[in-house]
C-alpha positions, 0 to 999 in steps of 0.5 A: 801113686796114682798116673793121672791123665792131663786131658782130664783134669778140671779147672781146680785141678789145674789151678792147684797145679798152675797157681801155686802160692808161696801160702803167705796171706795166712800169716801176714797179718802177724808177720806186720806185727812182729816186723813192727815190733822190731823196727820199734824196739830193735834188739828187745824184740828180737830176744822176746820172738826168739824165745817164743818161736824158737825156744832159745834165750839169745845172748850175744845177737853177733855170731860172726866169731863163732863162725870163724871157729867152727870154721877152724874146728869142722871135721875135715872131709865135711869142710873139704866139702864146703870148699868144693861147693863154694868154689864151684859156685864161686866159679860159675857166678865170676863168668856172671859179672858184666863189664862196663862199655862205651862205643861210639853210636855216630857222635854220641858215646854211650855206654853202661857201668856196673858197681855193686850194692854197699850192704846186703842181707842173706838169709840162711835157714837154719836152727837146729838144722844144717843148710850150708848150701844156702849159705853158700848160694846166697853169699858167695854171688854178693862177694864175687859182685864185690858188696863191701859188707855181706850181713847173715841170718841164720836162726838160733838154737841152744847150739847153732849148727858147725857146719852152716856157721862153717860154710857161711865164713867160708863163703865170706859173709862179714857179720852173722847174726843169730835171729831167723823168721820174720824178725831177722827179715825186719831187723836186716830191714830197718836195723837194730843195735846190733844188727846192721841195716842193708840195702838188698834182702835175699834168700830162701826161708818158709812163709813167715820170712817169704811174708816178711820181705813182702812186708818190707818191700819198698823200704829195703830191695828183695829178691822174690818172693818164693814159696815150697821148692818144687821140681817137673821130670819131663821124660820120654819113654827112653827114661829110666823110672828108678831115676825118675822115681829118684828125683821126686822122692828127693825134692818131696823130702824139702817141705809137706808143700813141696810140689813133685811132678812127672810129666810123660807121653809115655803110659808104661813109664808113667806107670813104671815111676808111680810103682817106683814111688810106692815101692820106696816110699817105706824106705824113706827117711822123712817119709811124713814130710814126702808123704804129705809132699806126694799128697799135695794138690800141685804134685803127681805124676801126668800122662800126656797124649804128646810130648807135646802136650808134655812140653805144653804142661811143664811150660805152664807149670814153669817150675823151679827145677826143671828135669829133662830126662829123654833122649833128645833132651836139647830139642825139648829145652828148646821149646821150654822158655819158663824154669828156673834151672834146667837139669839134662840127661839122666845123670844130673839129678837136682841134687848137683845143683842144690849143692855142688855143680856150680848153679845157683839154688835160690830159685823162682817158684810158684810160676815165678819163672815166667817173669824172673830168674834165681839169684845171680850175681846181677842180684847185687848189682846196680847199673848206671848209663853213661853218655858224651855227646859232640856239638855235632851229635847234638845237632843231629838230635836237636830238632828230635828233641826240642819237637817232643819237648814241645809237645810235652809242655817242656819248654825248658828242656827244648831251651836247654839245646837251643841254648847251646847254639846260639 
């Protein structure tokens, strides 16, 4: 792999690395169709698209028994897993909930309250493949938000995977449905015979459900939009290579557009981190997909004049997960305002958070974190303010009110407290 320096990239060279798209335009015309489809026809539509992206003639849509018995039947080191994770995660997120509030500001009693959606919506990768995690990240923060009905996604195939079914009952969901794509974003959306319409869609899935909830923001909330994982190693010249040569080579394995960078002021680490790579690349097991991830315009590994100019790059690249490897790790997470979850220290590789430490791994990308965080348990909840004001707070404030009325044209609104002392 080859160290490139930041001075000098050119301005494609920093697009493609600063601007990175979730890819969903390619798609977006079909995705409306088949969200059209489904909101028109509801369960037919969903077995047609299942049969014709996923290969599988779907029977029965509601899993949600065949959850609870892979539950029951899971091996039992692999479930004791799951618990470990979901109480972890479970943990984390209950110090989230806020509590309500009321104080006194002068007279006038202020205060804000907290309640959670009705029905939401997870969506949980899946198919042929194992993606317990995600249905761990997903469902456990509605449940500790308190959403009285959790509805799950997950796609279908000739034998859905134990352990995601397992981990999906484990964390709680109420009703597990076995669509995926687009379709299972629309039928979560607008609703079907089967499958029950929610409030709230969230969770990670590839550009035809990123697409999707595009398609459907506005009738139903979403989360965000988000595109191929990615991670920013930013390392000192204290940072061991095999470490950071490590943590590239997991987050590679995710997608072919993964994004993979390491950023340092330090020129025999970079290089160090480049041989690495090029030394385990053979030794990968998904190596087409890390290859093709490595080879992706918004991967690399980045030689700064500074670790200032380092701290400059990954603050613009505001990356999905964000590595700190150095020896002053805090001083550096200082001077970061943009990611979406931060890693410190040499031990604590992005995989504890992918599965077990406790954080939440549905995350911005694309330079998402520059305007919003992962998903939390404030996800699934809605606030509302509440206010008491006495006759002499009133008072106070009349003048203030029935001045701004009038210069807006709203003489009802200024009539509405001068009625009140007459």
């Amino acid at each position: 792999m080859e160290v490139r320096d930041i001075e000098a990239l050119g301005p494609a060279d920093r697009r493609a690395l600063f601007e990175r798209d979730a890819g969903v335009d390619a798609v977006r015309d079909d995705v409306r169709d088949i969200v059209e489809r489904v909101r028109d026809e509801g369960d037919v539509a969903i077995r047609d698209f299942s049969r014709e992206f996923d290969g599988v003639e779907v029977g029965n849509l509601d899993v949600t028994d065949a959850a609870e018995r892979a539950h029951e039947e899971l091996d039992d080191d692999l479930l004791a897993a799951i618990r470990t994770a979901a109480d972890n995660v479970r943990e984390f997120h209950e110090r989230q909930v806020p509590e309500d509030w009321r104080d006194d500001f002068g007279g006038r009693e202020l205060g804000r309250r907290f309640r959670p959606l009705s029905r939401v919506g997870v969506y949980v990768p899946g198919g042929a493949a194992a993606y317990p995690s995600s249905a761990l990240m997903g469902i456990v923060p509605a449940t500790v938000a308190g959403v009285d009905h959790v509805v799950v996604t997950t796609p279908p195939a000739e034998e859905l995977n134990p352990a995601t079914l397992a981990a999906i009952h484990e964390a709680g969901a109420d009703a597990v449905y076995s669509v995926g794509g687009a379709q299972a974003v629309a039928a979560m959306a607008y609703g079907t015979e089967t499958v029950t319409a929610v409030e709230k869609i969230v969770g990670p899935g590839n550009r035809w459900v990123t697409a999707a909830k595009a398609e459907v923001r506005g009738d139903v909330e979403i989360d965000f939009l988000a595109g191929p994982s990615e991670v920013l190693v930013l390392a000192d010249e204290t940072a061991d290579p095999s470490f950071v040569a490590a943590d590239l080579l997991a987050q590679a394995e995710h997608d072919d557009h993964a994004s993979v960078v390491a950023v340092t002021a330090d020129a025999e680490l970079a290089e160090a981190v480049a041989e690495e790579i090029d030394e385990r690349l053979p030794e990968c097991d998904r190596r087409e997909t890390v290859e093709a991830a490595l080879d992706n315009d918004a991967s690399g590994v980045f030689l700064a004049r500074s670790m200032s100019e380092a701290v400059l790059f990954a603050e613009e690249y505001a990356a999905e997960h964000l590595s700190i490897q150095a020896d002053d790790d805090e001083a550096l997470l200082d001077r970061i305002e943009s990611a979406g979850s931060v890693f410190l220290g040499p031990y604590t590789p992005v995989a504890a958070g992918d599965y077990a430490s406790g954080t939440n791994h549905v995350l911005p990308t694309g330079g998402g974190a520059r305007r919003f965080g992962g998903l939390s348990v404030e996800t699934f909840l809605r606030s509302t303010t509440v206010q008491r004001l006495d006759r002499d707070a009133l008072d106070d404030l009349s003048g203030t009110i029935t001045t701004l009325a009038e210069a807006e044209g709203l003489t009802g609104h200024a009539e509405s407290v001068r009625r009140r002392f007459e």
